[in-house]
C-alpha distance (Angstrom), angle and dihedral (degrees) to the residues before:
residue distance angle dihedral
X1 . . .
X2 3.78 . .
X3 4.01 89.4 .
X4 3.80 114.7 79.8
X5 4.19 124.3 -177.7
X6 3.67 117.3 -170.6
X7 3.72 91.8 -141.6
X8 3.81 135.2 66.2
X9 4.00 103.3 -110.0
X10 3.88 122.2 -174.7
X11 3.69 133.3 -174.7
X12 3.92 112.8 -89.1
X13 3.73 120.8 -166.0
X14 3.58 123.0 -125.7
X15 3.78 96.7 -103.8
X16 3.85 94.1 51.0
X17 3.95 91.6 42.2
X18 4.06 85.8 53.3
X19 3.65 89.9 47.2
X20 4.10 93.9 58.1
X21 4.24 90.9 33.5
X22 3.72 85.7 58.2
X23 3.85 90.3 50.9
X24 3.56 90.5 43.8
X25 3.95 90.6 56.3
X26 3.72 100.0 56.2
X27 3.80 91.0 50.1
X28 4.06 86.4 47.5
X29 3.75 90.1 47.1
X30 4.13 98.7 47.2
X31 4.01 84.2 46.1
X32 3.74 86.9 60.1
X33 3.37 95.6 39.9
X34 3.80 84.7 50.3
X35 3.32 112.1 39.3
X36 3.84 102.2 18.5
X37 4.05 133.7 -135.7
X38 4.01 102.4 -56.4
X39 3.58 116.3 72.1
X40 3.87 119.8 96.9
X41 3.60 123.7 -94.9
X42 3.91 95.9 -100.1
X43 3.92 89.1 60.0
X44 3.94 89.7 54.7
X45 3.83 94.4 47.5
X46 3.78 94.6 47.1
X47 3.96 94.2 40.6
X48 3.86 90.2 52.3
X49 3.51 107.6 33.7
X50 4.26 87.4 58.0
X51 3.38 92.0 61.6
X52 3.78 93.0 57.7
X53 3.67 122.4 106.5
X54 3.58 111.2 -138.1
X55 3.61 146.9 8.0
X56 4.29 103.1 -4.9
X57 3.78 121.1 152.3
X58 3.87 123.7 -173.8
X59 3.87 134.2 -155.0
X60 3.92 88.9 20.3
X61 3.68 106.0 -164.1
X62 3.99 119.9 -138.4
X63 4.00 122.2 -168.3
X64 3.99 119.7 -152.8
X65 4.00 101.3 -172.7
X66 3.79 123.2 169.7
X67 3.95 115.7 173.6
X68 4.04 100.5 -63.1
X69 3.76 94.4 -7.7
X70 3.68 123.5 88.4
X71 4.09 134.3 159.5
X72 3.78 123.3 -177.0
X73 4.07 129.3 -147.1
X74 3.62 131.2 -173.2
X75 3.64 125.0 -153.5
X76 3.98 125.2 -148.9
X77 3.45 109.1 -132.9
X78 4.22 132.9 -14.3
X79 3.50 115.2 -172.8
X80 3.63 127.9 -164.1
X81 3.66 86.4 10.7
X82 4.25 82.7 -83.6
X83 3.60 100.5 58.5
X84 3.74 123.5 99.1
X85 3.54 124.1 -166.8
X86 3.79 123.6 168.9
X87 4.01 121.0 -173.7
X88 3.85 127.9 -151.7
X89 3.59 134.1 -178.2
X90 3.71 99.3 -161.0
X91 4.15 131.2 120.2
X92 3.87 92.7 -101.5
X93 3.81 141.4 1.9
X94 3.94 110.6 -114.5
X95 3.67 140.1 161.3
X96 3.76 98.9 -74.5
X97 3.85 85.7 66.5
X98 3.93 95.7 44.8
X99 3.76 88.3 55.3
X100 3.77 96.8 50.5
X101 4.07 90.8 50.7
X102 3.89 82.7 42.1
X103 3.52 90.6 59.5
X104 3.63 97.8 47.1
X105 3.72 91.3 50.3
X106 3.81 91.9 52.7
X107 3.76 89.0 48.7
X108 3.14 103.9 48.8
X109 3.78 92.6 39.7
X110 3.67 95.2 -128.5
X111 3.66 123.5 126.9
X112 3.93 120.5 -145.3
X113 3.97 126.4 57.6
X114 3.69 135.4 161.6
X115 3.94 126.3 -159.4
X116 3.89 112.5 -146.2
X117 3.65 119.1 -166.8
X118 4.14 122.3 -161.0
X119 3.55 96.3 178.3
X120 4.04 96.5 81.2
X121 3.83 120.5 73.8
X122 3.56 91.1 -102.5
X123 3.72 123.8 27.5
X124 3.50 112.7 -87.0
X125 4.03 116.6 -158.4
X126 4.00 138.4 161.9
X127 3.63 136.1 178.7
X128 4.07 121.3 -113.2
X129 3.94 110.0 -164.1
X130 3.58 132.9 179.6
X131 4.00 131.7 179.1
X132 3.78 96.2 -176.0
X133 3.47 120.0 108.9
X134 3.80 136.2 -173.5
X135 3.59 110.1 -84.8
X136 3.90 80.4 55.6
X137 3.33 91.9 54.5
X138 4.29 99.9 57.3
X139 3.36 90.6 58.7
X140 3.70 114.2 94.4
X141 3.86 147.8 114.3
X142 3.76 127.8 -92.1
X143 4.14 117.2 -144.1
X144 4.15 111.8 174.3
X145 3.79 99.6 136.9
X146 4.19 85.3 129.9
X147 3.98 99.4 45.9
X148 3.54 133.7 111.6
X149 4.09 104.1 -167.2
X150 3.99 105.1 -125.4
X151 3.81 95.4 -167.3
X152 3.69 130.6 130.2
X153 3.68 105.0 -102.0
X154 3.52 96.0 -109.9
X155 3.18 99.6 55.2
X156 4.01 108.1 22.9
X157 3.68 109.1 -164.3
X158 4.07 110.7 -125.9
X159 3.61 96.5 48.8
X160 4.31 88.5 50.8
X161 3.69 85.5 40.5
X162 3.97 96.6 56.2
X163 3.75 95.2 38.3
X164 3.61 69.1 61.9
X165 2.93 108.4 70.0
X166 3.47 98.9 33.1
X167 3.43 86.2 79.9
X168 3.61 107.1 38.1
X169 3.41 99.2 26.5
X170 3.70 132.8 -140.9
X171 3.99 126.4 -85.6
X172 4.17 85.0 73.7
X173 3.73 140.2 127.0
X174 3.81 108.0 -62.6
X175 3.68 93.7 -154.0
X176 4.44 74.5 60.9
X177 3.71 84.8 59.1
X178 3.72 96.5 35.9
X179 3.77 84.9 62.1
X180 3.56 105.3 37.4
X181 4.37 90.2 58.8
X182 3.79 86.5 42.6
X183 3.70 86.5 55.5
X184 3.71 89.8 50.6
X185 4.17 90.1 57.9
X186 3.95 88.8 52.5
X187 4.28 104.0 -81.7
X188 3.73 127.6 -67.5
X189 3.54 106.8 -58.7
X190 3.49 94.0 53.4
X191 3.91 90.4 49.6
X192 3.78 109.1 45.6
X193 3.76 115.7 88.1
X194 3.94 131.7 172.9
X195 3.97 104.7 -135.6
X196 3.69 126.8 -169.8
X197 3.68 114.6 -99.8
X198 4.16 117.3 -150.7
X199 3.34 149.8 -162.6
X200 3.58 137.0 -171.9
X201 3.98 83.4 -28.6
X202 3.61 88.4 -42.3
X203 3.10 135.5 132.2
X204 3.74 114.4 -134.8
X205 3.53 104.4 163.1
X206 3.48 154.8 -76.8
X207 3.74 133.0 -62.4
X208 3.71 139.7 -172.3
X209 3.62 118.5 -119.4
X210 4.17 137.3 159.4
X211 3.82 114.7 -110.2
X212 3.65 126.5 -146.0
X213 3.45 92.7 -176.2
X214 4.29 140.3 -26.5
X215 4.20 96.2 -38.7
X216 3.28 101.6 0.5
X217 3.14 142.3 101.0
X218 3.95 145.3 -174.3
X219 3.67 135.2 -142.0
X220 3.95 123.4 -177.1
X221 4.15 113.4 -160.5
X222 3.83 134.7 173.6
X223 3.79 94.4 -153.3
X224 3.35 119.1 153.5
X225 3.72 120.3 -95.6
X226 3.99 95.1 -110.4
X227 4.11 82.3 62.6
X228 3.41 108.1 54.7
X229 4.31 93.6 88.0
X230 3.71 85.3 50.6
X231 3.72 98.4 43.2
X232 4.30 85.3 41.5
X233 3.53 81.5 57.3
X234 3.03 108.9 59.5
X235 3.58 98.6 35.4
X236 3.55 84.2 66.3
X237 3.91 98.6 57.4
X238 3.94 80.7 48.7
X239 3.42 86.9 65.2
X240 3.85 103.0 49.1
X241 3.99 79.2 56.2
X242 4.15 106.8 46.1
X243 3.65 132.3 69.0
X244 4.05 88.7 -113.6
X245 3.56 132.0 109.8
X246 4.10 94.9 -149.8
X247 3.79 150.4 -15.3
X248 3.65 125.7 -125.6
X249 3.51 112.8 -141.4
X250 3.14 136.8 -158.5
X251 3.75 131.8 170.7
X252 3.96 130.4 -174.5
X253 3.93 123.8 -151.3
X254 3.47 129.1 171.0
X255 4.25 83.4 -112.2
X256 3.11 108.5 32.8
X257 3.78 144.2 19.1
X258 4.06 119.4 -142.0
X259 4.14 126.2 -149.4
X260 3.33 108.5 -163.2
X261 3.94 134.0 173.3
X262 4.28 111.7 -173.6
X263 3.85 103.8 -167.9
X264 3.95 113.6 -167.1
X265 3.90 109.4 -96.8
């Protein structure tokens, strides 16, 4: 397995995972109480998680590694060796947050989360679930009728891309996927380009793009399949505006994965 956790996780069912969340809670809720709503996150975690009976681990450490390519992630706090618990300090809980415990769920193959928040007046805190697991999740459909494969001939990028995914499966991070397909063009710096936005012959600006090769570049999205005409779209009118010849596209669902090349009309 590509996927490596440097704990030992197990499968906790929902009644024991509510037991230890609402545990959790009243320790999260006397540390605001306590301490307040400005520290930084790392104070929260530490603060709460010693006043946990038990088995409680912090700053978790999970390894993605596929041949050359390799991306690291550290969780907050696992409890019970099933028990995920991230902590923010931000104004408000939204979706970026959900998909980051998400991802650490799926990864770890464990099933029950919750996101607490001490930055609000009151502490605000949600549950993020998941019953998929990852044979589910290397199952899926392949559409590339409209692409043109940019990689270097050694390593061409959509057959690297689904081994992939084979391995880690799909449903992830996109900023995991992001990275992995910049990886395949040679890593960031090699990748990121400011190109000459235009129009009517003018020159408005510049803007900063990633290049899979000399005027063109590549985008990698995990929109949902109802999006892709809009996002299509608008990648199009992009085009009429940049110094670029195309886009490749590529977009990740939990069904189906989409190879797309947008050339400028």
């Amino acid at each position: 397995m590509p996927i490596h956790v440097h704990a030992d996780t197990r499968h906790l069912n929902q009644d024991r995972f509510g037991k230890i969340a609402f545990t959790v809670m009243d320790h999260a809720f006397a540390v605001h109480d306590e301490m307040g709503r400005f520290f930084d996150e790392d104070i929260y975690r530490d603060v709460v998680a010693a006043r946990i009976d038990g088995e409680v681990q912090t700053e978790v450490m999970i390894e993605v590694v596929f041949e050359d390519f390799r991306r690291d992630y550290f969780m907050d706090m696992l409890v019970a060796g099933g028990a995920l618990f991230e902590l923010k300090v931000v104004k408000q809980l939204g979706a970026a947050h959900r998909a980051q415990v998400l991802n650490y769920l799926l990864l770890c193959e464990v099933s029950h989360a919750k996101l607490i928040n001490f930055r609000p007046k009151q502490v605000e805190h949600e549950f993020v679930n998941t019953h998929l697991k990852h044979a589910d999740r290397i199952v899926f459909d392949v559409v590339d009728k409209n692409w043109v494969d940019p990689g270097p001939a050694e390593r061409p990028l959509r057959p690297w891309l689904l081994s992939f995914l084979k391995d880690v499966g799909v449903g992830l991070d996109v900023h995991l996927y992001e990275a992995a397909v910049t990886h395949v063009f040679g890593g960031i710096e090699a990748v990121q380009h400011d190109i000459k936005i235009l129009a009517a012959g003018r020159h408005l600006g510049r803007q900063r793009v990633r290049l899979a090769s000399p005027g063109h570049a590549f985008k990698v999205t995990t929109i949902a399949d109802t999006e892709v005409p809009y996002f299509e779209d608008h990648t199009r009118r992009f085009l009429r505006h940049a110094d670029l010849r195309g886009v490749h596209w590529i977009n990740i669902t939990r069904n189906v994965v989409r190879f797309q090349t947008i050339v400028k009309e």
